[in-house]
C-alpha angles and dihedrals in degrees: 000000000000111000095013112139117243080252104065093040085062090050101054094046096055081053097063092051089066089247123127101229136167112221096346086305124101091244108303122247116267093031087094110345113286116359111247146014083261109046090042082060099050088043084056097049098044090050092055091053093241121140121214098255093053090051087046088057093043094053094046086048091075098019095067101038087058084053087250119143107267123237137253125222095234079053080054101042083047086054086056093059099046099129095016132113078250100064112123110224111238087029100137116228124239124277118273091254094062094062093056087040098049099058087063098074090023089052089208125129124248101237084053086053105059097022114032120228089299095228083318094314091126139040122247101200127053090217084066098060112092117270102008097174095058095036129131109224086209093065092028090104103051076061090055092077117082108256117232120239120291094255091062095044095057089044087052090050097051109025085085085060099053119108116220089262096054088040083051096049098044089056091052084052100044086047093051097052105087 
């Protein structure tokens, strides 16, 4: 590798350990958010004040009463590290139900979960989304992501309408504003 950068030394390396990295580095902090799947649950848990062995009981609460496998708390600690320099490779993931019960006792959002808030594109907490009390989990998450300006969000809702010649017309209009 003669006259490769440290850099990109780093970067190649963190490659052939299976891992995605910036600059030898999981996606640093405050690139988007956390860096990881892993690191931005265990944010979450800490910050809500939770410990590992709480948020275990409360998974196999519901896992086994749905006649699911329970959890051990070394399955949990490798969740944590989904995304991180410490992810064992062949660790399975959680079921697809974890990832829907986990946001109740953290309060986060799922978007904000696997992907990070994105430079403020997407809401951490799920008290922050509009309208929290009335809410439907099960549209909770397309919420989670910021909404554009109302402008954007009319044109979005009748740009489908338009005929060619209104689509025609707005864009004569639009050009002609300067």
């Amino acid at each position: 590798m003669q006259g490769s950068s440290v850099t990109e030394v780093q970067f190649i390396q963190c490659r052939q350990n299976g891992i995605l990295c910036l600059n030898g580095k999981i996606e640093a902090k405050g690139m988007h958010g956390v860096a990881g799947l892993g690191s931005r649950l265990r944010e979450a848990r800490r910050e809500a004040g939770l410990s590992a062995d709480w948020m275990v009981r409360f998974l196999n609460g519901y896992l086994v009463s749905a006649g699911m496998k329970p959890v051990g708390i070394q399955t949990y600690y490798s969740w944590e590290r989904i995304g991180t320099p410490r992810e064992r490779p062949g660790k399975s993931y959680p079921h697809p139900l974890i990832y829907k019960l986990v946001l109740i006792p953290l309060g986060v959002t799922g978007y904000w979960l696997f992907n990070g808030d994105m430079g403020g594109k997407i809401v951490k907490y799920r008290k922050d989304l509009p309208q929290l009390e009335k809410i439907n989990y099960g549209i909770e998450q397309k919420s989670g992501v910021t909404l554009p300006d109302r402008l954007r969000i009319e044109f979005n809702r009748v740009e489908p309408l338009l005929s060619n010649g209104q689509k025609r017309g707005l864009l004569e209009l639009l050009k002609a504003i300067r």
